[in-house]
C-alpha positions as CSV (number, residue, x, y, z in Angstrom):
1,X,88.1,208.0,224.9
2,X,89.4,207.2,228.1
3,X,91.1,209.8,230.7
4,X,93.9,209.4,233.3
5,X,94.7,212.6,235.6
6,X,99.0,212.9,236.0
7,X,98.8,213.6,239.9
8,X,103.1,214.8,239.3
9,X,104.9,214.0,242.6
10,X,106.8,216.6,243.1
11,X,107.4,219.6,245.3
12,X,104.2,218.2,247.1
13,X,103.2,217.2,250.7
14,X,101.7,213.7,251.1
15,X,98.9,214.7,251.5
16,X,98.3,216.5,248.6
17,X,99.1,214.0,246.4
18,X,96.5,211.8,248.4
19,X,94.4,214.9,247.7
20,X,95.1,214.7,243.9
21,X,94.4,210.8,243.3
22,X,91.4,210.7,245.1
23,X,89.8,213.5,243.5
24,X,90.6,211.7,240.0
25,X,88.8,209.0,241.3
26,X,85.7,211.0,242.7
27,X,85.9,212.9,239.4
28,X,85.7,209.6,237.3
29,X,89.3,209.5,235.8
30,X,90.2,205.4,234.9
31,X,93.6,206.0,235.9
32,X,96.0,208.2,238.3
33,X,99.4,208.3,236.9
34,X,102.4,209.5,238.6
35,X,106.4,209.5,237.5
36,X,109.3,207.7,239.0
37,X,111.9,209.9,239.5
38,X,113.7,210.4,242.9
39,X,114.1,213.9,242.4
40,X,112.1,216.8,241.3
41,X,112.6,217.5,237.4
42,X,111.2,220.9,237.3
43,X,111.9,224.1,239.8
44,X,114.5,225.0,241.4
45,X,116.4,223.3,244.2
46,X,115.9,221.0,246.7
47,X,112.2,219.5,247.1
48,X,110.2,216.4,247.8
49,X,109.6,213.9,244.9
50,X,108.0,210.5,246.7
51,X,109.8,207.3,245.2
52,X,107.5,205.8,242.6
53,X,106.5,201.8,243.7
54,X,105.8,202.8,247.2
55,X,103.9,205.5,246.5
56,X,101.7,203.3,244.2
57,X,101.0,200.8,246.9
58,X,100.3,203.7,249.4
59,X,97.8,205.5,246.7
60,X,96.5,201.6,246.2
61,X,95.7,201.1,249.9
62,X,94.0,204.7,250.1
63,X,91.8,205.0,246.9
64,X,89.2,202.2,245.8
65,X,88.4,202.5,242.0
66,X,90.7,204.2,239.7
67,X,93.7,202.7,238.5
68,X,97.2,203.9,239.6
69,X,100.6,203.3,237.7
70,X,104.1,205.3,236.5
71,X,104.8,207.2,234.0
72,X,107.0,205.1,233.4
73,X,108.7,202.9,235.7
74,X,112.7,202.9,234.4
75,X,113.7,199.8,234.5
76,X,117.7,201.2,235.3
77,X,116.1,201.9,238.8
78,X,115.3,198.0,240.3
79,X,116.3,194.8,239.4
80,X,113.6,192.9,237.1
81,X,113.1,190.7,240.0
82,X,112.5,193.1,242.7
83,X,110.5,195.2,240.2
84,X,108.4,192.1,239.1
85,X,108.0,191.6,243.2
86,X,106.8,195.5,244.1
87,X,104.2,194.8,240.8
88,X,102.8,191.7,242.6
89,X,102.2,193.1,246.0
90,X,101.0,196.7,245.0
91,X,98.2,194.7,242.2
92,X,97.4,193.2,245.5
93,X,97.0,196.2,247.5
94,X,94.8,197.9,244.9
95,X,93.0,194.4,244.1
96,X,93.7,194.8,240.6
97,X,94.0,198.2,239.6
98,X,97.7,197.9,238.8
99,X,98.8,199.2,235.0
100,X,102.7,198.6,235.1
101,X,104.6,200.7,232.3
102,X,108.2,200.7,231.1
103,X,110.5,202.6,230.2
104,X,114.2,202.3,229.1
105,X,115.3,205.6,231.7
106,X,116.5,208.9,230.3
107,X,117.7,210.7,233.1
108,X,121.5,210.6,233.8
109,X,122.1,213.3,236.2
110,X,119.8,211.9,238.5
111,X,121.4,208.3,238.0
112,X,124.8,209.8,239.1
113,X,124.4,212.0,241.1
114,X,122.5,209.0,243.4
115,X,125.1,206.3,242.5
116,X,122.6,204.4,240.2
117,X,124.4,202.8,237.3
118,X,123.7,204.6,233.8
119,X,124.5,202.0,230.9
120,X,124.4,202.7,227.1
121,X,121.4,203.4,225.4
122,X,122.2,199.5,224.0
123,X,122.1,198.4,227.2
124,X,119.1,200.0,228.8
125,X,117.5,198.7,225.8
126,X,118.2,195.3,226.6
127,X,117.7,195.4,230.3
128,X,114.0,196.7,229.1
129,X,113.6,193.8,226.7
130,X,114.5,191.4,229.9
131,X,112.4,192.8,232.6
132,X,109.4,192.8,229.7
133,X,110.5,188.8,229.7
134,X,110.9,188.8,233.7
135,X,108.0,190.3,234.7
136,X,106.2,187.9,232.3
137,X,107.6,184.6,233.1
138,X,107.8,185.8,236.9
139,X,104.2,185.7,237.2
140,X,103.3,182.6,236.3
141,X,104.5,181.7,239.7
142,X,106.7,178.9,238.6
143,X,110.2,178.2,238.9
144,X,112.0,180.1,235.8
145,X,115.2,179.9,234.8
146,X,116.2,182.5,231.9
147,X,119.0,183.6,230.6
148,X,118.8,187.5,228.9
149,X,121.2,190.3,227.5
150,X,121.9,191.5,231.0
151,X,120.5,189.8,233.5
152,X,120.4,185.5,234.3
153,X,117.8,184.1,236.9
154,X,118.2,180.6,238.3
155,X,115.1,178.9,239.3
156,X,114.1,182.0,240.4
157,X,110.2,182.0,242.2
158,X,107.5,184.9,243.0
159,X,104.1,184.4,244.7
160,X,101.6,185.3,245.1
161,X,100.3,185.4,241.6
162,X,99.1,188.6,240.6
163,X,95.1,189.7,241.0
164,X,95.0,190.2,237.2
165,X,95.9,187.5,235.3
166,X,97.7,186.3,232.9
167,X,100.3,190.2,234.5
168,X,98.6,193.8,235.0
169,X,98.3,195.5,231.8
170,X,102.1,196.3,230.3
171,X,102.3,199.3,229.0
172,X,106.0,201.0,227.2
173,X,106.3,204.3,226.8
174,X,108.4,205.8,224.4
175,X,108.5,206.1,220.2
176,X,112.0,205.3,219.0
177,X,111.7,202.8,215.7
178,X,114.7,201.0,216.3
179,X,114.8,199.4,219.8
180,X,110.8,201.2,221.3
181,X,108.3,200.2,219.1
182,X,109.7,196.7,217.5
183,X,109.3,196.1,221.7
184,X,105.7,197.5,221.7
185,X,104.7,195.5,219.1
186,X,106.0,192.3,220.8
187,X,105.2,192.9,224.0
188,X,102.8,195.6,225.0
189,X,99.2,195.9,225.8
190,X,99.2,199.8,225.5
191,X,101.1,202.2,223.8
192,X,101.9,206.1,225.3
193,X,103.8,208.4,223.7
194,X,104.1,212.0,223.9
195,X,104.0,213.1,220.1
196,X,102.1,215.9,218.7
197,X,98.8,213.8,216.8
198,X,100.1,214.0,213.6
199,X,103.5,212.5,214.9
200,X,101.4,210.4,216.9
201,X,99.2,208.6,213.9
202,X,102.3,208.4,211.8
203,X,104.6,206.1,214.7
204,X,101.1,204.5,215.1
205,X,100.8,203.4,211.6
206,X,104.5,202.2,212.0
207,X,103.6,200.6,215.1
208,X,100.7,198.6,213.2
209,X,102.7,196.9,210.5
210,X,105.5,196.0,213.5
211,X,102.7,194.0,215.1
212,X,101.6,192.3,212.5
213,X,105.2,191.1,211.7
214,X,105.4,190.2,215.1
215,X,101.9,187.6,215.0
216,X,99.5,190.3,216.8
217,X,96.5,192.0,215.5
218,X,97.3,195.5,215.8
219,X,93.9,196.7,217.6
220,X,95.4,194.6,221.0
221,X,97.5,197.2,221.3
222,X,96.1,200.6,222.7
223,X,97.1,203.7,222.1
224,X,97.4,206.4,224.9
225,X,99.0,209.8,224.5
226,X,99.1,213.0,227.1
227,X,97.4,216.5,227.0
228,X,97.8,220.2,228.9
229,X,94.9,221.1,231.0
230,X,95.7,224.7,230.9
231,X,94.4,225.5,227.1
232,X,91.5,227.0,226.4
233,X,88.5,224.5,226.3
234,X,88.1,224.6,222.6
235,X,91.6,224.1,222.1
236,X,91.6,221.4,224.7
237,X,89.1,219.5,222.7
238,X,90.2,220.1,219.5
239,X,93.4,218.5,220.8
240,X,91.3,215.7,222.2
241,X,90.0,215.0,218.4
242,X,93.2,215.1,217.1
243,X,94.2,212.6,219.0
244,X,91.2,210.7,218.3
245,X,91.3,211.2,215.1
246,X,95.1,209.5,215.2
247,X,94.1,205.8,216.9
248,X,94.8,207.0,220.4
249,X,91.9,205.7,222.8
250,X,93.5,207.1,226.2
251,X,94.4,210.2,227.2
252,X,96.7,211.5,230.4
253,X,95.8,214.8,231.5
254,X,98.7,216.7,232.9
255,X,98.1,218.1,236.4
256,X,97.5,221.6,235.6
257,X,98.9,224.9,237.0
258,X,95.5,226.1,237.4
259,X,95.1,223.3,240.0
260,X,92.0,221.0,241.2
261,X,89.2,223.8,240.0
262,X,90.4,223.1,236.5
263,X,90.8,219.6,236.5
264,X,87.3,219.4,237.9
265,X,85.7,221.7,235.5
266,X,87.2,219.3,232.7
267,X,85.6,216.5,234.3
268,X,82.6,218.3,234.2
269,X,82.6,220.3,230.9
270,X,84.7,218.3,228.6
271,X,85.7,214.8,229.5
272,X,81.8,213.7,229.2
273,X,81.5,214.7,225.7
274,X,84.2,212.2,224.6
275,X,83.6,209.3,226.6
């Protein structure tokens, strides 16, 4: 089992978020995971939420080891292009340590109250399904051309090429059957989704067969889920083999309200029993 530590960027200083990543990465977490939002979800009023690209390529420039992405980048929120572009330079910055996930977006209040378009459900969808095509063809570095459900480039060109090759890992988060998984199954290299286990290894099972209608061998896609910090140990790690028990090979550990003491007794009293 692998761990990632959700460092939750909002209603925070800089500085503690700094704070937050590079303790994950002291502690031996693989990834620090934030959310991209542009305002806080939780609390009331007013407070700061840092914008989710640059604060990956400011956490890539100031950490050296663990691996930094969203939770998950909505794709409503950038043009493929411009998204495919911000992927490039932050797996630069970090010299690889880029995991780029997607998401269709959920949050309309946030869209309209910011002027940010909100399409259908259908259409979110299919702007997803392009920018998993963009951000592929897009780093080849050639000259591509495409034509998608929403969105048309014209000899379009990005370089540099990306550290990791062929693209940073892609992962999709989400566990609809209809439009989410069929797009997993095509398209992504990891799996998260925030089901209970027993939710979890049913939409995994579903996710298997998908795959191998789709020409992939279902083990090359991982399976990541999230889990609360602020149980009791033995129900933390009973939750850990539940998980385990259901395919999932990744777990994000919500930042908990207990703060950096607990995350670091985890590191210390749980997480090496499972790795």
């Amino acid at each position: 089992m692998r761990f990632g530590i959700d460092i939750a960027q909002q209603r925070l200083e800089w500085e503690e978020l700094l704070g937050r990543a590079l303790l994950g990465e002291q502690l031996g977490f693989e990834g620090a995971w934030g959310f991209d939002h542009f305002q806080p979800l939780y609390g009331d009023g007013p407070g700061n939420c840092f914008e989710g690209m640059t604060t990956l390529a400011g956490l890539a420039a100031a950490t050296s080891t663990i691996r930094i992405g969203l939770l998950v980048t909505g794709v409503t929120y950038r043009h493929p292009s411009v998204l495919t572009a911000q992927a490039v330079t932050v797996d630069h910055v970090s010299h690889g340590r880029l995991d780029l996930a997607l998401g269709a977006a959920w949050f309309e209040p946030e869209h309209r109250s910011l002027g940010i378009g909100f399409p259908s459900t259908i259409e979110r969808f299919d702007l997803l399904e392009d920018t998993l095509e963009i951000v592929r063809l897009l780093m080849t570095g050639e000259p591509i051309t495409y034509r998608g459900r929403t969105t048309t480039l014209a000899g379009a060109q990005i370089r540099p090429l990306p550290v990791q090759r062929p693209h940073p890992p892609v992962w999709i988060g989400g566990g609809g059957r209809k439009r989410t998984l069929p797009l997993v199954a095509r398209y992504a290299d990891m799996w998260h989704h925030f089901a209970g286990a027993e939710e979890y290894a049913t939409l995994s099972r579903d996710l298997d067969h998908l795959a191998r209608r789709a020409g992939r061998e279902p083990s090359s896609i991982g399976r990541a889920a999230s889990i609360s910090l602020s149980e009791g140990w033995d129900t933390v790690r009973r939750t850990i083999e539940a998980y385990r028990d259901a395919g999932v090979s990744y777990l994000v550990c919500g930042w908990p309200s207990e703060g950096a003491d607990r995350v670091t007794e985890f590191a210390h009293s749980v997480m090496p029993g499972y790795r």
